[in-house]
C-alpha positions in Angstrom: 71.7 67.7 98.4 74.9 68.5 100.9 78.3 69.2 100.8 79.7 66.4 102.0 83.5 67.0 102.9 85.7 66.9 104.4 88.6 68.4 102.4 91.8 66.8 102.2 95.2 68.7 102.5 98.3 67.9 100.8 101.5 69.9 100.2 102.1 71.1 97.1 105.6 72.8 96.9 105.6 73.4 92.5 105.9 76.8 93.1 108.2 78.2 95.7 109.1 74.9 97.0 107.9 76.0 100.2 104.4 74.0 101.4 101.0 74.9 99.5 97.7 73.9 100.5 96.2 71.9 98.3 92.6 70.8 99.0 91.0 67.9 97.5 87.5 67.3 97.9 85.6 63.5 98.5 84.8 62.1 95.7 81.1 62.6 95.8 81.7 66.3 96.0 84.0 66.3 92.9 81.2 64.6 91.0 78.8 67.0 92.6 81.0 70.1 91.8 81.3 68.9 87.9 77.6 69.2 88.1 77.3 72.4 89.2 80.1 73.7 87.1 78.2 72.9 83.9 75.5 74.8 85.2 77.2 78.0 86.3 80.0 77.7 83.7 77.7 79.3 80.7 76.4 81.7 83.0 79.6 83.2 83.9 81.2 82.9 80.8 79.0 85.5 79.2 80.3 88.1 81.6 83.7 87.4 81.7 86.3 89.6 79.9 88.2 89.1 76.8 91.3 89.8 79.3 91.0 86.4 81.0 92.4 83.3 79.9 92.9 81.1 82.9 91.0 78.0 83.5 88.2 78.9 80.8 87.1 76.9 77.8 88.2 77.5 74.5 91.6 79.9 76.6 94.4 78.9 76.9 98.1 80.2 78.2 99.5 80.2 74.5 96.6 82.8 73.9 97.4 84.9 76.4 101.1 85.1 75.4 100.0 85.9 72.0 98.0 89.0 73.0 101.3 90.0 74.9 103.3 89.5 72.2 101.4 91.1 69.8 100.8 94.1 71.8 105.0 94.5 72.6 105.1 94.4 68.5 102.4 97.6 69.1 104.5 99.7 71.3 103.2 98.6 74.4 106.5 97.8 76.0 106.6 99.0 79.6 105.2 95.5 81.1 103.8 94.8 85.4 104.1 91.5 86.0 102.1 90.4 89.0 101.3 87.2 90.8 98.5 87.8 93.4 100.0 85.7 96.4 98.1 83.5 97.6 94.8 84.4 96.2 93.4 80.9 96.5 93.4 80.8 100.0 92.5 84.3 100.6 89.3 85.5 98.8 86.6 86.1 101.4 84.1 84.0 102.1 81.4 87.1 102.2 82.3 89.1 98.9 82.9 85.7 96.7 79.5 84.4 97.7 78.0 88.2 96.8 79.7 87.6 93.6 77.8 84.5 92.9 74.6 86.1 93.9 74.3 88.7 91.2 74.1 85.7 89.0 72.8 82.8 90.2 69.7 83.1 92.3 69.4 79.4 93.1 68.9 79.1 96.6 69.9 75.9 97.1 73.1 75.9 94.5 74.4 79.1 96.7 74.0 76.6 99.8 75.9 73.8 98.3 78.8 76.4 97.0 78.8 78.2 100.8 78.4 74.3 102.3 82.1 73.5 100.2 83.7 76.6 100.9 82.9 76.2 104.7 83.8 72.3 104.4 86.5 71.5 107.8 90.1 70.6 105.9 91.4 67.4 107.0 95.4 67.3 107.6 97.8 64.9 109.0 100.4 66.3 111.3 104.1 64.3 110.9 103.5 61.9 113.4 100.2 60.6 111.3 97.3 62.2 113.2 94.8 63.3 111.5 93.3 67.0 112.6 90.2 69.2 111.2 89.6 73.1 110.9 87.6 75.1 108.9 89.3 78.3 106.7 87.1 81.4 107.4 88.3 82.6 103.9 89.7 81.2 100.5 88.4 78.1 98.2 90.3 75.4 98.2 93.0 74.5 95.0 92.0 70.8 93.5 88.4 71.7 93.9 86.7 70.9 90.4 84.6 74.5 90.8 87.4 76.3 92.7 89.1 78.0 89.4 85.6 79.5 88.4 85.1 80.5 91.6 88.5 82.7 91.6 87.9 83.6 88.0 84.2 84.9 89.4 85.5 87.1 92.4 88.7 88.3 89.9 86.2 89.3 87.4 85.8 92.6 89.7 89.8 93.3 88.8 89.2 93.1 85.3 86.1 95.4 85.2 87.6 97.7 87.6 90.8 98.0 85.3 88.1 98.5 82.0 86.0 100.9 83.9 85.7 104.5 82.7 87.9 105.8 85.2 90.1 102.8 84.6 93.7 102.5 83.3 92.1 100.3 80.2 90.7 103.7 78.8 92.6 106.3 80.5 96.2 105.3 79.3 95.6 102.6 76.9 97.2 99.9 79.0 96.1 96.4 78.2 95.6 93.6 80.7 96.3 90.0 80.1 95.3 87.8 83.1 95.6 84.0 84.1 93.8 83.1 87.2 95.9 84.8 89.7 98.9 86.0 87.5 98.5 88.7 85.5 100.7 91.4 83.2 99.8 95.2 82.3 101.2 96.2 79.2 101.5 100.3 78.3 103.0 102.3 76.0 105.0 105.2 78.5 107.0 104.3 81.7 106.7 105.9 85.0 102.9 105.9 84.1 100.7 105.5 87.4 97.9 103.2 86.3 96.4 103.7 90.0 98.0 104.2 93.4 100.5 101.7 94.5 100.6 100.5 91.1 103.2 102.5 88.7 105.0 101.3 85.9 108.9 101.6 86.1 110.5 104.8 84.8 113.3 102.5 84.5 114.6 98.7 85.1 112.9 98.3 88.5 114.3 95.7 91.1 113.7 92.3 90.3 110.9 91.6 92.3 108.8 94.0 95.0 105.6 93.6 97.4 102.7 95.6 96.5 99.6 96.2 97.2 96.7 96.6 94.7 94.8 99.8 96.5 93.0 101.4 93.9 91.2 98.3 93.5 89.9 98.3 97.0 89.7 102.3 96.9 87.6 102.2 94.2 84.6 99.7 95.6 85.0 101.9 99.6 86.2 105.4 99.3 85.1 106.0 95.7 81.6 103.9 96.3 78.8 105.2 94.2 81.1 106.6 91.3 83.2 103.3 91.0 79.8 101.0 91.2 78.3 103.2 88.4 81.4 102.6 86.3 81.1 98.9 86.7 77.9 97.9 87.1 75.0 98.9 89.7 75.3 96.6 92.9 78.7 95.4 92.7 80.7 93.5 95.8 82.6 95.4 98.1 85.8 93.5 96.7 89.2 93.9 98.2 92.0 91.9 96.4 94.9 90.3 98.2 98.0 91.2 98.4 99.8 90.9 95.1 103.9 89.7 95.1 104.9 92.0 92.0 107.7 92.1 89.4 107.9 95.4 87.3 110.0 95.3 83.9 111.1 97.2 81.1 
């Protein structure tokens, strides 16, 4: 069985009201991706964290904003709010498909999933002409597999963030994430969870760009240590940049 494709590209503008790809797949690969998704969903599922509640059955967003709330009622009340921009379009290729390896040893399941992820986009330019190109990175939003996908590669944030060395046991901060958004809740200010990510000793400016090092730090310079915290054989995983707001 093949990927068919192309991928078709429409604007999406709900969020910034600037232009956001939106990919939608042929028909015969949405039923095709369903299929697949009710294989791999279980799979996955039994790895994922308690942390995540984006696009997973039996989650929901009123869930997650329980656990915040409950855990602002427990003291935790210095809160980073992140958005990871444009994660969708920027997870590589490479590490997401070594993500789906440790799991799935399928061979041809991991062609049909590198097959849609490689799939040319089709766009049409203003004047109605329609033009192809392929995205060397990212998987596509309207994809029927696309959120586990991101929730498989992200999976490596929240087990980073749990790890021995991580912020989960050495500060007792809490993480609640939702697909790409996410919010750290901790009981002290001005504590740094990891470098280039501190909670505000004060009310910080409404909104700043960061980026998530320790997260990349700890799969490349930390190496053996950080892969023994998390798991033997993990993916060299370095997150996007994440568009950040810090409260408190």
């Amino acid at each position: 069985m093949e990927a068919k494709g192309p991928w078709q590209n429409e604007a999406d503008s709900k969020r910034t009201g600037a232009d956001w790809p939106l990919g939608i797949p042929t028909v015969r690969d949405r039923v095709v991706q369903a299929a697949v998704l009710l294989i791999l969903e279980p799979i996955f599922e039994v790895d994922f964290l308690d942390c995540s509640f984006g696009f997973r059955p039996g989650r929901n967003a009123h869930q997650a904003l329980e656990t915040i709330r409950q855990n602002l009622a427990a003291g935790r009340s210095t809160v980073y709010d992140a958005d990871l921009e444009g994660y969708f379009d920027s997870i590589p290729h490479d590490q997401l498909l070594a993500c789906v390896r440790m799991r799935v040893v399928d061979g041809s399941v991991l062609r049909l999933i590198k097959q849609w992820l490689n799939a040319p986009v089709e766009e049409t330019d203003d004047e109605g002409r329609k033009r192809r190109r392929r995205n060397p990175k990212g998987t596509p939003q309207g994809g029927v597999i696309s959120p586990l996908l991101a929730n498989i590669y992200l999976h490596w944030f929240d087990r980073v963030f749990h790890a021995k060395d991580g912020p989960a046991r050495r500060v007792g901060a809490v993480l609640v994430r939702y697909a790409d958004d996410f919010v750290v809740l901790a009981r002290r200010a001005g504590e740094t969870l990891l470098p280039g990510l501190q909670l505000p000793a004060g009310p910080g400016p409404p909104r700043q760009e960061v980026t998530l090092l320790e997260y990349a730090a700890l799969w490349q310079s930390s190496g053996a240590r950080a892969r023994k915290a998390a798991g033997a054989h993990q993916p060299s995983a370095l997150l996007p940049t994440a568009a950040a707001r810090t409260h408190r």
